[in-house]
BAFI-3210 file (N, C-alpha, C; in Angstrom, 3 decimals, decimal comma, padded with zeros to 6 digits):
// residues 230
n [1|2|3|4|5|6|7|8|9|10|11|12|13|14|15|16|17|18|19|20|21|22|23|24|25|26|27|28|29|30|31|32|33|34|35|36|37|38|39|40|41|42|43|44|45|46|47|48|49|50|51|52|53|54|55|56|57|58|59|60|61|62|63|64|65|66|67|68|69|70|71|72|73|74|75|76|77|78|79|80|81|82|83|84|85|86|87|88|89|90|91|92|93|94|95|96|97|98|99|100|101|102|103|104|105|106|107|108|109|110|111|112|113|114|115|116|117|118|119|120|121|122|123|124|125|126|127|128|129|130|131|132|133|134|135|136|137|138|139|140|141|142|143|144|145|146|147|148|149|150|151|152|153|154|155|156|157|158|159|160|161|162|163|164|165|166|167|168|169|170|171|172|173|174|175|176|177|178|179|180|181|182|183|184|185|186|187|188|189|190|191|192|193|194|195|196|197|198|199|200|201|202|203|204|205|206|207|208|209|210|211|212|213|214|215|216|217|218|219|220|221|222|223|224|225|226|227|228|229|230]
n.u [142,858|142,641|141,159|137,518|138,358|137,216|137,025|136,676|134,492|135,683|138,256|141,232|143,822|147,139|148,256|146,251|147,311|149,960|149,463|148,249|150,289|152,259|151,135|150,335|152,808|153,939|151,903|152,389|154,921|157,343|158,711|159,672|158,650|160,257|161,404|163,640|161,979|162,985|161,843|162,659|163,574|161,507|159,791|161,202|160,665|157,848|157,311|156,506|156,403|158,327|156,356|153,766|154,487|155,651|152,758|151,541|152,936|152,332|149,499|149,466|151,019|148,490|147,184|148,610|150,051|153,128|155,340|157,119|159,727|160,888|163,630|164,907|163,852|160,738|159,491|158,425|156,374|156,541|155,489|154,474|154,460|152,655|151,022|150,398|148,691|146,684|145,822|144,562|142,646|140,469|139,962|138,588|136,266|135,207|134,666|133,282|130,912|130,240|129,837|127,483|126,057|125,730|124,246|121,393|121,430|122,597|122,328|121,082|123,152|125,298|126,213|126,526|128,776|130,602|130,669|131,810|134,394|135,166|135,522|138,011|139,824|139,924|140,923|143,063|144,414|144,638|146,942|148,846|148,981|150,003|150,348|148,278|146,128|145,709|144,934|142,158|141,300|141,179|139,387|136,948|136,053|135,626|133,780|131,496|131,700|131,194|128,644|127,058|127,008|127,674|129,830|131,768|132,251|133,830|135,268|137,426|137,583|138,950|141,448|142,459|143,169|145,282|147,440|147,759|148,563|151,027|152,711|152,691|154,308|154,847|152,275|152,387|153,981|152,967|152,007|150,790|148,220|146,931|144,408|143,161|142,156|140,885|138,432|137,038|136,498|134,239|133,003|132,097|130,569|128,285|127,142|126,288|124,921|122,505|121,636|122,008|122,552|124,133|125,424|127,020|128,308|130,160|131,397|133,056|134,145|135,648|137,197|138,982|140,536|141,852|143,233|145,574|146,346|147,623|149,668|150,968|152,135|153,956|155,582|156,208|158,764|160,325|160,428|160,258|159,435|158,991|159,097|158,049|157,484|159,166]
n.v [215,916|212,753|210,814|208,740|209,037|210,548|213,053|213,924|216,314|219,917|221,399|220,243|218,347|218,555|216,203|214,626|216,325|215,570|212,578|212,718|214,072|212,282|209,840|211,199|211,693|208,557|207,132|208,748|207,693|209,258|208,230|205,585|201,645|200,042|202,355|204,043|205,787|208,841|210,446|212,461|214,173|214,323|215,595|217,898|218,993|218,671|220,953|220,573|219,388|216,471|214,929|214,390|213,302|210,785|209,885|210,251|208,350|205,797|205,490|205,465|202,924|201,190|201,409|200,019|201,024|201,310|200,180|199,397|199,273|198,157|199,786|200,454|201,807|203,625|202,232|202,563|200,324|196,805|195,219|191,511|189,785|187,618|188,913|191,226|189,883|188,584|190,974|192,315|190,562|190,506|193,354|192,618|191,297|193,043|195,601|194,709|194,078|196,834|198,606|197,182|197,789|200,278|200,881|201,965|204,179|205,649|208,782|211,341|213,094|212,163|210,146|211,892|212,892|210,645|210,789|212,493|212,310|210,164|211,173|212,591|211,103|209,756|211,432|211,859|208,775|209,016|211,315|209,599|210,059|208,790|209,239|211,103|209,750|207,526|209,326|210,079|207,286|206,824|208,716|208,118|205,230|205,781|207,686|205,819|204,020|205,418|206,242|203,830|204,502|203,394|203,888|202,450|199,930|201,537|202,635|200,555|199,931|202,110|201,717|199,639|200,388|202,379|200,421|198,732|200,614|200,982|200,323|201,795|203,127|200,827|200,759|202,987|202,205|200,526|201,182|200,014|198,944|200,703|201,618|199,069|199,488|201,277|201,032|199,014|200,724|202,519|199,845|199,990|202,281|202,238|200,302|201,016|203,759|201,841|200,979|198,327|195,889|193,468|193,434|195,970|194,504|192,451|193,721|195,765|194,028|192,577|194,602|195,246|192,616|192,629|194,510|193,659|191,452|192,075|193,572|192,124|190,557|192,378|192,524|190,360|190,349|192,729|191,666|193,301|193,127|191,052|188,019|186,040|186,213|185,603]
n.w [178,928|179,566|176,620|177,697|180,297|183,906|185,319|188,930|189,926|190,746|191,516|190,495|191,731|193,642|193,129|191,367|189,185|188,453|188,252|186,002|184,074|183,794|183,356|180,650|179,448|179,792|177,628|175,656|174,685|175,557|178,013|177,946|178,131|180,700|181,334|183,801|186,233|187,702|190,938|191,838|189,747|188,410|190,219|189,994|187,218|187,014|188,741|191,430|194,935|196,237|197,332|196,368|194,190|194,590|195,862|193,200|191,806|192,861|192,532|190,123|189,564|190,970|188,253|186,315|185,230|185,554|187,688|190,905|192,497|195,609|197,301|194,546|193,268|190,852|187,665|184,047|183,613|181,781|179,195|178,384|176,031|176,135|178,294|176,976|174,684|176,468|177,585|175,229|174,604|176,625|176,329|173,707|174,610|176,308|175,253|172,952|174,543|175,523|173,169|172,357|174,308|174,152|171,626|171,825|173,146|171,151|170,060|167,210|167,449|168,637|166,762|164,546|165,681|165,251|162,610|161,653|163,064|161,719|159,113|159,468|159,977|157,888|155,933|158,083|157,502|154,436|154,628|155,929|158,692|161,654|163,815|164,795|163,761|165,725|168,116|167,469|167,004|169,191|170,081|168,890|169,325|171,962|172,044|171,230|173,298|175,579|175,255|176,606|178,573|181,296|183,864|185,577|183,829|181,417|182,813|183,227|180,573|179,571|181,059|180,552|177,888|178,138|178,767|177,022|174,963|175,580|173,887|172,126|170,103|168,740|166,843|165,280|163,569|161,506|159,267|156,942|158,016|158,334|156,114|156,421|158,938|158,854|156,915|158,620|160,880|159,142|159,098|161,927|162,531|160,058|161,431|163,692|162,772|161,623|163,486|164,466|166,821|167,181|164,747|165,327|167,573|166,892|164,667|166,366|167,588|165,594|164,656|166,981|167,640|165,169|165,439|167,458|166,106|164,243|165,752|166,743|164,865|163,992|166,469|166,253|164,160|165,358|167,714|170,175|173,153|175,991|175,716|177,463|181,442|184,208]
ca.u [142,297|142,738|139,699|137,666|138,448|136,377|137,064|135,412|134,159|136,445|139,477|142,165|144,654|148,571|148,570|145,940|148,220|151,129|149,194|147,581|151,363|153,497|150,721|150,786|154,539|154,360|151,198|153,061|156,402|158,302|158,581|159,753|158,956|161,279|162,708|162,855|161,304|163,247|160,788|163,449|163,562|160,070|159,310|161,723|160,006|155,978|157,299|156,172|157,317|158,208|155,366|152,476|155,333|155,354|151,331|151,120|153,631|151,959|148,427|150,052|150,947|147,869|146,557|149,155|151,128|154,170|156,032|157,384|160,666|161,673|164,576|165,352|162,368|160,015|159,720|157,728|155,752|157,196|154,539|155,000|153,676|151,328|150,262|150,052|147,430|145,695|144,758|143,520|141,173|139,751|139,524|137,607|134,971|134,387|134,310|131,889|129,737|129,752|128,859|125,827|125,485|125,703|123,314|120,421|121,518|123,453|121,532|121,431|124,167|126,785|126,100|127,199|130,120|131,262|130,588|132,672|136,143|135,271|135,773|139,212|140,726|140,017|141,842|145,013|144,990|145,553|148,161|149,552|149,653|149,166|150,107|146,946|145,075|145,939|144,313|141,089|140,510|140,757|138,424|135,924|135,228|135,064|132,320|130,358|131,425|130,431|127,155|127,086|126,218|128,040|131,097|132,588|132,664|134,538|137,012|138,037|138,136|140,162|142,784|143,393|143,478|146,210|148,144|148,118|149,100|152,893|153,422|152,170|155,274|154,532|151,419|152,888|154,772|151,760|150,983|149,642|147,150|145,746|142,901|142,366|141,417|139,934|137,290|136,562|136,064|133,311|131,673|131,378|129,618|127,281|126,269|125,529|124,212|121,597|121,412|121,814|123,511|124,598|126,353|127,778|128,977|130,843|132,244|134,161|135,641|136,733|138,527|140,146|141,002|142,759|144,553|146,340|146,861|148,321|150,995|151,841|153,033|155,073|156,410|157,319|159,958|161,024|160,738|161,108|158,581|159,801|158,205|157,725|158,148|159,802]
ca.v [214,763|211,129|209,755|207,837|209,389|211,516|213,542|214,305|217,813|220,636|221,870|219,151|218,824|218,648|214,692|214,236|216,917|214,601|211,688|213,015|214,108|211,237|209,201|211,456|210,972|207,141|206,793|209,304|207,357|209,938|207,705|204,166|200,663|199,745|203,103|204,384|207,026|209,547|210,763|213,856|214,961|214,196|216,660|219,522|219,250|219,551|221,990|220,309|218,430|214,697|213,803|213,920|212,629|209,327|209,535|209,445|207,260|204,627|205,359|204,688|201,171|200,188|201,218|198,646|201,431|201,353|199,086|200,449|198,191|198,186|200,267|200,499|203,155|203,335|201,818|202,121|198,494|195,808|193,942|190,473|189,274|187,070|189,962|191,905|188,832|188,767|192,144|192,873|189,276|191,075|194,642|192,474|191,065|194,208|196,518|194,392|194,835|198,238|198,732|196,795|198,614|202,018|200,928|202,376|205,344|206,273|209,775|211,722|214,371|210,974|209,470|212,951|213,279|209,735|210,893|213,875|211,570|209,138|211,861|212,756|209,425|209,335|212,628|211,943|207,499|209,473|211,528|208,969|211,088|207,652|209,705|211,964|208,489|207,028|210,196|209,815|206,043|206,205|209,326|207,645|204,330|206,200|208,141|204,828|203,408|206,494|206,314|202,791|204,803|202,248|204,466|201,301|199,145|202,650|203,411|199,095|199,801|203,302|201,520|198,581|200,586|202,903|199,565|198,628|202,083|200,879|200,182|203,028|203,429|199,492|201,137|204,005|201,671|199,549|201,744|198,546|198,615|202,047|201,434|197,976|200,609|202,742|199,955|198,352|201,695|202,903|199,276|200,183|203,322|202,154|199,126|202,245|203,976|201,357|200,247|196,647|195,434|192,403|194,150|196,620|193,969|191,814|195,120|196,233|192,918|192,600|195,859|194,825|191,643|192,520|194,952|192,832|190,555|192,803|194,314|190,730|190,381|193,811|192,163|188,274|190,758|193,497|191,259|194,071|192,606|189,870|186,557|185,388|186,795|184,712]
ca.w [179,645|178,312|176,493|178,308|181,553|183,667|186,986|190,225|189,877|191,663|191,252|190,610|192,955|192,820|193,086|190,184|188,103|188,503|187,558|184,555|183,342|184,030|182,322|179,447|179,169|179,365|176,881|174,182|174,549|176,306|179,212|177,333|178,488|181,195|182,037|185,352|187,326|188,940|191,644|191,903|188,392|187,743|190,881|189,401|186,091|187,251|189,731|192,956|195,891|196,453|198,144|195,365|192,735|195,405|195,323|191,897|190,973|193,738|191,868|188,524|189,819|190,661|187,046|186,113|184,126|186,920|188,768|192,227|193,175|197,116|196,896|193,639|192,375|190,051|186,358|183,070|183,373|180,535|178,927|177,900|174,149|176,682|178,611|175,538|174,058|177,188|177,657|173,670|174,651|178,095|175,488|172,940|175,120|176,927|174,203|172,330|175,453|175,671|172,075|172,525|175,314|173,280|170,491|172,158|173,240|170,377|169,172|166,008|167,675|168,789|164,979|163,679|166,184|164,969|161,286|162,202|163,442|160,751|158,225|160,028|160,360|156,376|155,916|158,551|156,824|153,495|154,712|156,675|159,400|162,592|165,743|164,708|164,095|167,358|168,751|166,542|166,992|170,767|170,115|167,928|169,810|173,395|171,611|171,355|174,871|176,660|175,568|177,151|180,103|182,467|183,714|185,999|182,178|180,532|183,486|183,161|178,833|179,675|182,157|179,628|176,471|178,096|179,004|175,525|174,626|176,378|172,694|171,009|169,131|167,505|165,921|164,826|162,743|160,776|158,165|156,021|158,698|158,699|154,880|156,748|159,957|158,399|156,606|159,959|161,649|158,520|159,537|162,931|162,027|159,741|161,850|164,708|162,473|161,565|165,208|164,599|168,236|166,898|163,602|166,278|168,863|165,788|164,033|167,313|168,433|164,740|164,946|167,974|167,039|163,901|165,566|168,128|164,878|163,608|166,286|167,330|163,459|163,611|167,332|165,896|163,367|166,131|168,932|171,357|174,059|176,574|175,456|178,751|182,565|185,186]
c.u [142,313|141,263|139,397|137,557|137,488|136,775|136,442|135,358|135,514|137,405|140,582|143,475|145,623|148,831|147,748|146,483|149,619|150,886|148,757|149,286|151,953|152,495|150,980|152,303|154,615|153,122|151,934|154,567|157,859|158,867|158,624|159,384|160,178|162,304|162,529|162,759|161,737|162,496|161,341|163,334|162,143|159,271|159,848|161,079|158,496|156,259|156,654|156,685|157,760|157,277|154,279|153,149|155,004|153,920|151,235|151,277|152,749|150,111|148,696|150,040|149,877|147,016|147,454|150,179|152,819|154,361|157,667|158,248|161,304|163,101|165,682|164,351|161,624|160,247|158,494|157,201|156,693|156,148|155,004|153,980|152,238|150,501|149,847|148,375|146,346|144,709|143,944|142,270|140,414|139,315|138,190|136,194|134,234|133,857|133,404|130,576|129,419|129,538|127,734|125,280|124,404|124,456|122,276|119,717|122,380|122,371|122,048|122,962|125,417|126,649|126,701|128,625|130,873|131,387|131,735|134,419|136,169|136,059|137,538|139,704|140,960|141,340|143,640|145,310|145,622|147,186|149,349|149,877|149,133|149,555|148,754|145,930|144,825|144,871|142,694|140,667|140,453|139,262|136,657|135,181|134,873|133,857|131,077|130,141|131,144|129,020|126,418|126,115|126,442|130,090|132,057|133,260|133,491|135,426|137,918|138,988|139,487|141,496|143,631|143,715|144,612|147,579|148,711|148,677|150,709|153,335|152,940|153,390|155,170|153,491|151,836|154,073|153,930|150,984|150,376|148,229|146,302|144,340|142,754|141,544|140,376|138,336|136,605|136,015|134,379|132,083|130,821|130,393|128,288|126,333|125,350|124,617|122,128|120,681|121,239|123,192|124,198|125,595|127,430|128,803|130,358|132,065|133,848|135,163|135,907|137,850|139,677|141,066|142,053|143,779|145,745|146,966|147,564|149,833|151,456|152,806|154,318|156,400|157,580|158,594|160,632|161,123|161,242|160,114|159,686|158,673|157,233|158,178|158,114|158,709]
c.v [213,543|210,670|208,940|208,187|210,110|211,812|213,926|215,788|218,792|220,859|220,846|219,536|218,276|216,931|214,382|215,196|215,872|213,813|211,911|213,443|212,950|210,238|209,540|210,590|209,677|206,806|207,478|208,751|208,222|209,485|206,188|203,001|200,556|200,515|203,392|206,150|207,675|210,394|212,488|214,895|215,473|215,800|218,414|219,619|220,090|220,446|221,892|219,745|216,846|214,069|213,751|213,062|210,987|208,831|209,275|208,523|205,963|204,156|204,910|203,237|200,637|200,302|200,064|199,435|201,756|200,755|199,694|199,499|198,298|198,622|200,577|201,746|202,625|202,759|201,686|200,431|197,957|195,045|193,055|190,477|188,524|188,119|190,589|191,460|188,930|190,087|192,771|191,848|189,955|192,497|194,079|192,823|192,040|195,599|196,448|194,375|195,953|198,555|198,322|197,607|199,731|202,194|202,147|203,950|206,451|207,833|210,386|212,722|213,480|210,543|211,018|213,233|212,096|209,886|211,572|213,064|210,548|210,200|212,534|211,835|209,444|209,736|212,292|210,414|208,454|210,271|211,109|209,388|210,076|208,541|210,406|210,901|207,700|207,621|209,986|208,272|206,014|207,364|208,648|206,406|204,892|207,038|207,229|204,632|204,290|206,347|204,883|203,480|203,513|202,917|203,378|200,762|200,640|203,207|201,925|199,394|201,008|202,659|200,560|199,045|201,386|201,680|199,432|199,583|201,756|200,745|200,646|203,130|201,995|200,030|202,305|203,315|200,329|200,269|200,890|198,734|199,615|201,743|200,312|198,687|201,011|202,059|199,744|199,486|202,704|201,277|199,478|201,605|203,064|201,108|200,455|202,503|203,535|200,863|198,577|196,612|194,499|192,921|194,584|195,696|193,538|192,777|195,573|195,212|192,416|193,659|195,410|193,720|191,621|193,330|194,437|191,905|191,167|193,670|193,000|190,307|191,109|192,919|190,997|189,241|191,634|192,828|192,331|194,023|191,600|189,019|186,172|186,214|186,013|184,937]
c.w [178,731|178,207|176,903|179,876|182,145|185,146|188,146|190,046|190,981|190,825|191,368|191,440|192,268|192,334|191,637|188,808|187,548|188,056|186,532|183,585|183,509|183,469|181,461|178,676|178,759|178,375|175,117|173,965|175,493|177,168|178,713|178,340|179,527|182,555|183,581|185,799|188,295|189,668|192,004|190,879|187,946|189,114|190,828|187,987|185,825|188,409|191,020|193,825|196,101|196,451|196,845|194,280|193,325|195,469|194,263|190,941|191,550|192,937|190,460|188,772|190,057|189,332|186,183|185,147|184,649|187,393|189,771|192,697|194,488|196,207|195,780|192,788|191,550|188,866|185,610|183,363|181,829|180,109|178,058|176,492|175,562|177,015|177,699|175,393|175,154|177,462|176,481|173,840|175,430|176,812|174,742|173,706|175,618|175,926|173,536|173,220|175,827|174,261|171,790|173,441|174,801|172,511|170,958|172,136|172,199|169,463|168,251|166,263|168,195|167,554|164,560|164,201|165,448|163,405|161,149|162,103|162,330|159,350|158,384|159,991|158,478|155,708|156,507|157,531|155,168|153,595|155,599|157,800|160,578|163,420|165,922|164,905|165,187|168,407|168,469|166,759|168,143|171,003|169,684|168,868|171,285|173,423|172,096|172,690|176,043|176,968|175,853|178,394|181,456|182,721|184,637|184,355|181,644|181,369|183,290|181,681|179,404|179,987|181,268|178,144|176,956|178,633|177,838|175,059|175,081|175,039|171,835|169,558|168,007|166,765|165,243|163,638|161,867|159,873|157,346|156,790|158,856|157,327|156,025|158,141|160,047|157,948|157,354|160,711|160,751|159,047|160,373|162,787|161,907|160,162|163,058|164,169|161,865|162,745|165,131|165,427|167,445|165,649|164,619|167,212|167,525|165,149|165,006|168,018|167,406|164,919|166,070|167,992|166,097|164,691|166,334|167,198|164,169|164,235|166,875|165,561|163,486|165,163|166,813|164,941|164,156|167,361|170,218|172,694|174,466|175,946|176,703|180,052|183,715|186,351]
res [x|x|x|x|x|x|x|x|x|x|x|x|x|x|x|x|x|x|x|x|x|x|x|x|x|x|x|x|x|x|x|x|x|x|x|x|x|x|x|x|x|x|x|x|x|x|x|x|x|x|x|x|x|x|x|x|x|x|x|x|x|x|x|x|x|x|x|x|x|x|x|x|x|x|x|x|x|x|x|x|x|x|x|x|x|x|x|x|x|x|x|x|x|x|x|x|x|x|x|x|x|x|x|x|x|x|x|x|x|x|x|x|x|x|x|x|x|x|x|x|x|x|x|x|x|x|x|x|x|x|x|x|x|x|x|x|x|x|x|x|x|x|x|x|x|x|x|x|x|x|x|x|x|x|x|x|x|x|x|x|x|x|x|x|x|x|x|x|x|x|x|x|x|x|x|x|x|x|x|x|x|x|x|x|x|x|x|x|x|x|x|x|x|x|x|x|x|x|x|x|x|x|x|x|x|x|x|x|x|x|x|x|x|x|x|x|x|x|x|x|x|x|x|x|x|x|x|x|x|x]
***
């Protein structure tokens, strides 16, 4: 299940199987920017029929991770450098409101879980190991914004952090940036840990901040974003 997420009780059905893989796919790269979506292949692969592949692709689009072209099929979304900028600004603000949120409710057994991934993140930044960290920092802050206790505000953060995620593979290429990570992610901690909101709010829309400052750097030299979209 993607961090962050959370399901209606029961037994999941074939349509939310479909969508939970064919996200996977396009959040781990498997599924590039751009490409497209054979609704055929993709239904001989998860072993089901057309019709939920067409549901879930149609639910993908409106998470914004899909774009559904009149007769032409599906496609990986493209995000622009703007789009990009815009959606890490919309991440900040909201993120730093659900960490204030969190303060409150943050108890001794979420402070030890976050001690817990802090101590992991340390471990994979030494051995350079970022697809593990990727895993671990989306783990670590959904810790906090859970215990927001506002699951509207944490399905919004979920939908736009797996947007951002379209360029997983640009972070996976910023090792400079994992100690500066890693720093920012011990502030947010110990501001929790103290419970100062205001530490907390500051802490997390630095983190976010830098990091967008940081994959718009890696972009201006790979340029593999559109600039602009007509």
């Amino acid at each position: 299940m993607t961090q962050g997420r959370e399901h209606n009780s029961g037994p999941m059905t074939v349509t939310t199987y479909v969508v939970e893989a064919i996200r996977k796919g396009i959040l781990t790269g498997e599924y590039l920017m751009g490409e497209k979506l054979d609704q055929k292949l993709l239904a001989e692969k998860l072993g089901v029929s057309i019709i939920p592949v067409r549901e879930g692709l149609r639910q993908l689009e409106a998470e914004g991770l899909v774009r559904i072209v009149p007769h032409r099929g599906a496609f990986v979304v493209e995000l622009s450098i703007a789009e990009l900028k815009e959606i890490y600004l919309i991440r900040e603000v909201l993120e730093g409101l659900a960490a204030e949120l969190a303060v409150p409710n943050l108890d001794p057994s979420t402070l030890h879980q976050l001690e817990s991934l802090l101590e992991q993140m340390t471990e994979a930044t030494a051995e350079q190991d970022f697809s593990r960290l990727l895993e671990l920092n989306r783990a670590f802050h959904f810790t906090i914004y859970e215990a927001a206790k506002c699951p509207i505000l944490l399905q919004i953060i979920a939908s736009l952090w797996d947007r951002s995620s379209l360029c997983r593979r640009v972070y996976l290429y910023l090792p400079g940036r994992a100690s500066q990570a890693l720093a920012e992610h011990k502030e947010i901690y110990q501001a929790s840990k103290q419970r100062d909101i205001q530490w907390v709010h500051q802490a997390v829309r630095k983190n976010v901040r830098q990091t967008i400052e940081g994959i718009l750097a890696r972009l201006n030299q790979e340029k593999p974003l559109q600039q602009e979209k007509g």
